[in-house]
C-alpha positions, 0 to 999 in steps of 0.5 A: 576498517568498517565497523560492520563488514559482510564478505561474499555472503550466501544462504541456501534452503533445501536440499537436493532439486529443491535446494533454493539460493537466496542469497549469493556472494553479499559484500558491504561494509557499513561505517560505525554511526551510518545510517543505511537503507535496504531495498529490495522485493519481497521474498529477494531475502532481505530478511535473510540477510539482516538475520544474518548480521544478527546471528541468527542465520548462519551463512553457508558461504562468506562471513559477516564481522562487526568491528572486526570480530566474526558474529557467531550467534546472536547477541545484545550488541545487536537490537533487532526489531521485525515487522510484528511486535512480538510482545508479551500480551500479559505485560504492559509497555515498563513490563515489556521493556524490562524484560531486555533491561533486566536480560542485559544488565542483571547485575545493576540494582533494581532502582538502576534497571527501573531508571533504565526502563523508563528512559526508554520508555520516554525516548519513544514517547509513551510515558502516558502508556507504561502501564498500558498491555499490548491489547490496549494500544495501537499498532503504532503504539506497540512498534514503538514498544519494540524499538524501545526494547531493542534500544534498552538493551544498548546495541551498537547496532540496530537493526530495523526490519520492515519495522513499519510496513504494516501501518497505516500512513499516518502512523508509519509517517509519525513512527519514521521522525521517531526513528530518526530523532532516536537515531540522531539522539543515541548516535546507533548504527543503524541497518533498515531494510524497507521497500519504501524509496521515500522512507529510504531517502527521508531516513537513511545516509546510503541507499542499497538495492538488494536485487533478485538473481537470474535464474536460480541464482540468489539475490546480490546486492546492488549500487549504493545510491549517496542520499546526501541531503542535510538533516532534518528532511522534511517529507513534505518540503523533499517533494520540491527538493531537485536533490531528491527527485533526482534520487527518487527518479535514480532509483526507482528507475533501477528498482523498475527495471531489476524487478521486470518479469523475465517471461515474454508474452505469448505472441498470440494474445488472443481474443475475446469471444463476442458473447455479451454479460447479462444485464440487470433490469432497470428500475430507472427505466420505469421512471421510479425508484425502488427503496426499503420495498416500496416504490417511489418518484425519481427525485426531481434532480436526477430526472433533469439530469437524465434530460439536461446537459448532464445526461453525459454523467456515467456515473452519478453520485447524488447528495450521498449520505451514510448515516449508522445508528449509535447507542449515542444517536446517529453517527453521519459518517458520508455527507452530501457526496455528489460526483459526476463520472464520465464513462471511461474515466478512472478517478482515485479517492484519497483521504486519511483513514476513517474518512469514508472512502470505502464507504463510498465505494461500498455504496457503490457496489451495492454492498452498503444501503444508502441512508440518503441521496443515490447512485446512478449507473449507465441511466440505472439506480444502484439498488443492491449488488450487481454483476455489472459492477466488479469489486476489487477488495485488499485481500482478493477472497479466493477459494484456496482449494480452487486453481486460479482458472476455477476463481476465476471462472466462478463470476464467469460462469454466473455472468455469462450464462448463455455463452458455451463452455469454450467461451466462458473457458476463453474469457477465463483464459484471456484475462489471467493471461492478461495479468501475467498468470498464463503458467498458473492458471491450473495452479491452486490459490493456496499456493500462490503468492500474495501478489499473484493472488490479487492478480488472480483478483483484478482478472477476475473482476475484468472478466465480468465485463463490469459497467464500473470497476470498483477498487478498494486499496487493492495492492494495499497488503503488498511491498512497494516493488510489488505494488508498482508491478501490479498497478503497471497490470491494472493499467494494461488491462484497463487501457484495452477495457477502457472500463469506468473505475473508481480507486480508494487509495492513501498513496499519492504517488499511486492516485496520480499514476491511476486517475484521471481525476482525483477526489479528495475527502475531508475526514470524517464523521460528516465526510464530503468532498474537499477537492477534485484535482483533474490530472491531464498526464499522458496515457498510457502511464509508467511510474518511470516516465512520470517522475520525468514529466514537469508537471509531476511534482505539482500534482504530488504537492497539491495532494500532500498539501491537502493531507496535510491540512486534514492530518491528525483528526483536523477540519479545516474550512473546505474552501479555504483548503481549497482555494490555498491548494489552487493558489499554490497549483498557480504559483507552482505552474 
């Protein structure tokens, strides 16, 4: 008999013609110890579903049984820790962690129950911080806490949801061996829901896709995928493991094709009205350089440039420097940061968090002044904001009170003042129509989804007919699944543009997706470039196609080695970094 049994589960919201299922006819049965991972899409009610195993929602059809007895309401044999903490502010990290202690185990002494809690305490590592309140840690620091509070209260099953979705990768890496020594130390069944395919693999002993309905039909559960592979995984070691890309591959590729959007395109997709943005003045033109209101001579270097070989550089970023004023003196947080982009090309920029990568990209807009060096577009110096360069941010700052039509056409209507109202109106409809919203265009943003507001957002940013594209970390508040239906936009959209983009991400697999090239950061204070790992795949790109070229892998593990290299605050020699990671690019080819 399984240990934890659900028999044609269903849950249903609403009442009338706005009834909604959620769920339909879940079956799965789970063995005592078993490790199992679910995946699934946002809003497909993953959290529905493990709300269900822990009693807190009620199933309007099936049952749900663990060891064999029906669970009827929620209960201390089931630990449940959710994406927020949920602390309580005024306790510190013991206070926290014996509250559950103390609800679970009220007839134990106090010295019994003040054991306890410090047990827990040190199985997640933050001894150093019992006395620590939620205020004072990290988000790291109090996942940690959450997880030790539901394991204070010895449940025979623990129940993980998206428990780490909201850090940073760092830290999410650092939280997921947590996980698995506490697992493979207290011996807990556990049920992890997660949209992560490489979190899934690294931690669980069965995989299960959880999968959107048709129609109005709820979501079901589906193939379970056998990980199979001997513990402790290693991630960084997996990224050679012919076991692994398999899966990898295997699932993500069920994963892709489950989440493809229904609707078909318009069979007539459009054009755009041959009407053309205003352009700012050039400075350049004038042979000078305007800064801090006064004028003064083109450095030497740039004015070469412009006549030499160079002059193909779109373009250029010249000895860039950051430097902020600290009550302890400066702070250089970007030094000496010189590329050359092509016009066309689309580089990512990856490193931890910290290294100046957004940095970078706000100097580039224009958003940021330059402490030192310059940036050069199309022959022109980068002197404040300017409608030839479109940002693209994490979170897209629509107006809620307008359609996306209207966001939309707010940097529409500023950039192309001389088209007619029936251009501007086409530009505005192209582009949402581009990003899969032709039905939402008259929908306001307070009622669209997280995804479907950043869609909003890269539509806009193409609109403008920008010279650079600047994105920083755009699908970076988004589940996995969403993520990659919105990079596959990005890329649509880009490969009829073919506009010049620069990309700040910490996803690897999404840096090599994107770019033609990839620039790597040393971390920071005094930031620079460690590497550029050029990346000759085929265009256009799918994340499926990918995982089957040879060369994949290889570039994955060059950008996983040098993060390593720099992971946990280090700063390592650049160029021996560097010539380890071409050493092993040449082993690996």
């Amino acid at each position: 008999m399984a240990f934890l049994e659900l028999k044609g589960v269903a849950k249903s919201y609403g009442q009338g013609a706005a009834r909604r299922e959620v769920l339909a006819g879940i079956d799965l049965e789970v063995a005592e110890g078993e490790f199992v991972a679910i995946l699934g899409f946002s809003g497909t009610g993953k959290t529905t579903l493990i709300s269900a195993i822990a009693g807190l929602v009620e199933p309007d059809a099936g049952e749900v049984l663990l060891d064999g007895a029906p669970v009827a309401g929620p209960g201390p044999d089931r630990g449940l820790v959710f994406q927020s903490y949920s602390l309580m502010p005024w306790l510190t990290v013991t206070g926290n962690i014996r509250l559950a202690v103390d609800a679970v185990h009220p007839r134990k002494s106090a010295r019994d129950r003040a054991s306890m809690t410090a047990r827990y305490v040190d199985l997640v590592g933050l001894g150093h911080a019992a006395d620590r309140r939620p205020a004072e840690l990290s988000g790291g620091m109090r996942q940690r806490v959450a997880v030790a509070r539901a394991l204070a209260m010895n449940p025979r099953i623990l129940l993980l949801d998206e428990p780490l979705s909201a850090l940073d990768a760092l830290t999410r890496a650092k939280l997921q061996d947590e996980i698995e020594r506490i697992w493979d130390a207290e011996k807990k069944t556990v049920i992890l829901i997660t949209n992560d395919v490489d979190e899934a693999i690294l931690l669980a002993d069965r995989i299960v896709p959880l999968v959107p309905g048709h129609g109005d039909e709820g979501a079901r559960l589906g193939p379970s995928f056998e990980v199979g592979m001997p513990r402790p995984r290693d991630r960084t070691a997996m990224n050679d493991d012919a076991a692994f890309k398999r899966l990898r591959a295997k699932i993500t590729s069920f994963l892709l094709e489950a989440g493809q959007e229904r609707a078909a395109e318009a069979a007539d997709e459009g054009r755009l009205p041959e009407v053309l943005p205003i352009q700012p003045r050039s400075s350049l033109q004038a042979g000078r350089l305007r800064r801090g209101g006064r004028d003064a001579d083109l450095p030497r270097a740039w004015a070469a440039a412009a006549e030499g070989p160079e002059k193909r550089a779109y373009v250029d970023l010249f000895d860039v420097h950051k430097v902020y004023p600290t009550p302890k003196g400066p702070l250089t947080v970007v030094e000496g940061f010189t590329h050359k982009i092509a016009k066309g090309e689309f580089i990512s920029l990856i490193g931890h968090s910290g290294c100046g990568k957004s940095t970078v990209l706000s100097m580039a807009a224009g958003l940021v002044p330059i402490s030192a060096g310059g940036i050069v577009l199309d022959g022109r110096e980068i002197d404040g904001a300017g409608p030839e360069r479109a940002v693209v941010f994490q979170a897209p700052s629509l107006l809620p009170w307008l359609t996306a039509r209207e966001n939309v056409a707010l940097g529409v209507d500023r950039v192309f003042p001389h088209a007619s109202a029936a251009e501007r109106a086409e530009i505005c409809d192209y582009y949402l129509t581009r990003v899969g919203l032709g039905d939402a265009m008259d929908r306001p943003a307070a009622e669209l989804s997280n995804g479907m507001k950043q869609r909003v957002g890269i539509a806009r940013a193409f609109a403008l007919s920008p010279k650079l594209l600047l994105l920083d970390e755009p699908f970076g508040m988004l589940d996995s699944l969403t993520r990659w239906e919105l990079q596959e936009v990005l890329m649509d959209v880009w490969r009829r543009t073919q506009v010049t983009a620069i990309c700040v991400t910490h996803d690897v697999d999404e840096a090599i997706l994107l770019a033609d090239k990839v620039v790597m950061m040393t971390n920071g204070p005094r930031a620079r470039i460690g590497n550029v790992m050029p990346v000759d795949l085929p265009r256009p790109r799918s994340r499926a196609a990918l995982l089957q070229h040879p060369d994949y892998y290889r570039y994955r593990q060059e950008l996983l080695d040098f993060l390593e290299a720099y992971e946990g605050g280090a700063n390592p020699d650049p160029a021996k970094v560097k010539a380890g990671l071409s050493r092993t690019a040449g082993e690996a080819a």
